[in-house]
N, C-alpha and C positions, 0 to 999 in steps of 0.2 A: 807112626814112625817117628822116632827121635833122631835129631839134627842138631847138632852145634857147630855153631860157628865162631870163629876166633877172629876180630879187623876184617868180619866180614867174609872170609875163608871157610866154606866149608871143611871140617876135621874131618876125616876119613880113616876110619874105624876097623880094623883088622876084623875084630868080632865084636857083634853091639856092646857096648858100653852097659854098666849095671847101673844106668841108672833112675831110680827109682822112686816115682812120688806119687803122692795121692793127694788130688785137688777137689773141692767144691767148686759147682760151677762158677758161682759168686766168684771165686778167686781167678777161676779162667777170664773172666769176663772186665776184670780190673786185677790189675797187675800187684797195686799195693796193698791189696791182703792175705799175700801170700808171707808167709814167716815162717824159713828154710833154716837149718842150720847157717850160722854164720858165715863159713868155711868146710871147705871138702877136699879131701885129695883125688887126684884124677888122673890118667896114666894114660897117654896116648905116641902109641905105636910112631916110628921113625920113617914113615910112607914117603915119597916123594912130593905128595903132593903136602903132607905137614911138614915136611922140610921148608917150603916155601913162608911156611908161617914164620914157623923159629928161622927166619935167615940171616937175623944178628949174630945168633950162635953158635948157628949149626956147625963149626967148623972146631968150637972148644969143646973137647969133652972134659976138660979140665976141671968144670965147676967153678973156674975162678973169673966170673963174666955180672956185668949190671944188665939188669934188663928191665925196661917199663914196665908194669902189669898192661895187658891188653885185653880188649872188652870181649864180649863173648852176650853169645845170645843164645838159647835153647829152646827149641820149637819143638811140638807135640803137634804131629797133623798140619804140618804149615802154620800153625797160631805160636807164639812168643808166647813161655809157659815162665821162663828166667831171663833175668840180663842182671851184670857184674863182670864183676876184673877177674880174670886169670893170670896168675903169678909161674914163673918157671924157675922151680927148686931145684933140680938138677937131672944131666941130662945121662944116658951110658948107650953103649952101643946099637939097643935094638928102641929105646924109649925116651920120651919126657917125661919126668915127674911135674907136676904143677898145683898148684893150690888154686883153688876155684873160691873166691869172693863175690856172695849174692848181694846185691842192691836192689832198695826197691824202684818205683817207679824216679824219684827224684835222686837218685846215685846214692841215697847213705844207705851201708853198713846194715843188714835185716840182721 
């Protein structure tokens, strides 16, 4: 089962998420030799309980808002499979858009 978490908030997912990786154990087993795309776009649904996440925002749909990037983790089966920044590009009525920033085990940039 895939989990992500955003400052520790589980994201809660209308329908699972596409997303999609293929690991050697080696990589399950240490985090830094996994080498992901840089960056990814990621679309997550306007639930109540992700309202809670975005609640700096949640009230402009303007697009015209700063926001920190916040951490995020990604677990495969209970095990931490990613960790990086997630970024919030913009928001509309039913959704967030965001960009998802992989780091590896010491925070830089994979």
């Amino acid at each position: 089962m895939i989990e992500l978490f955003i400052d520790n908030n589980r994201v809660e997912f209308v329908t699972p998420p596409e997303i999609l990786y293929t690991y050697q154990k080696e990589e399950i087993l240490d985090l830094t030799l996994i080498k992901n795309e840089f960056t990814k776009t990621l679309e997550i649904n306007r639930t109540p309980n992700n309202r809670k996440i975005f609640k700096h925002v949640e009230n402009n749909l303007t697009n015209n808002y700063t926001m920190q990037p916040l951490k995020y983790e990604l677990f495969c089966n209970g095990e931490v499979i990613e960790k990086g920044y997630i970024k919030l590009d913009e928001i509309d009525e039913e959704k967030y858009y965001t960009t998802v920033v992989t780091t590896d085990a010491n925070g830089n940039a994979t």
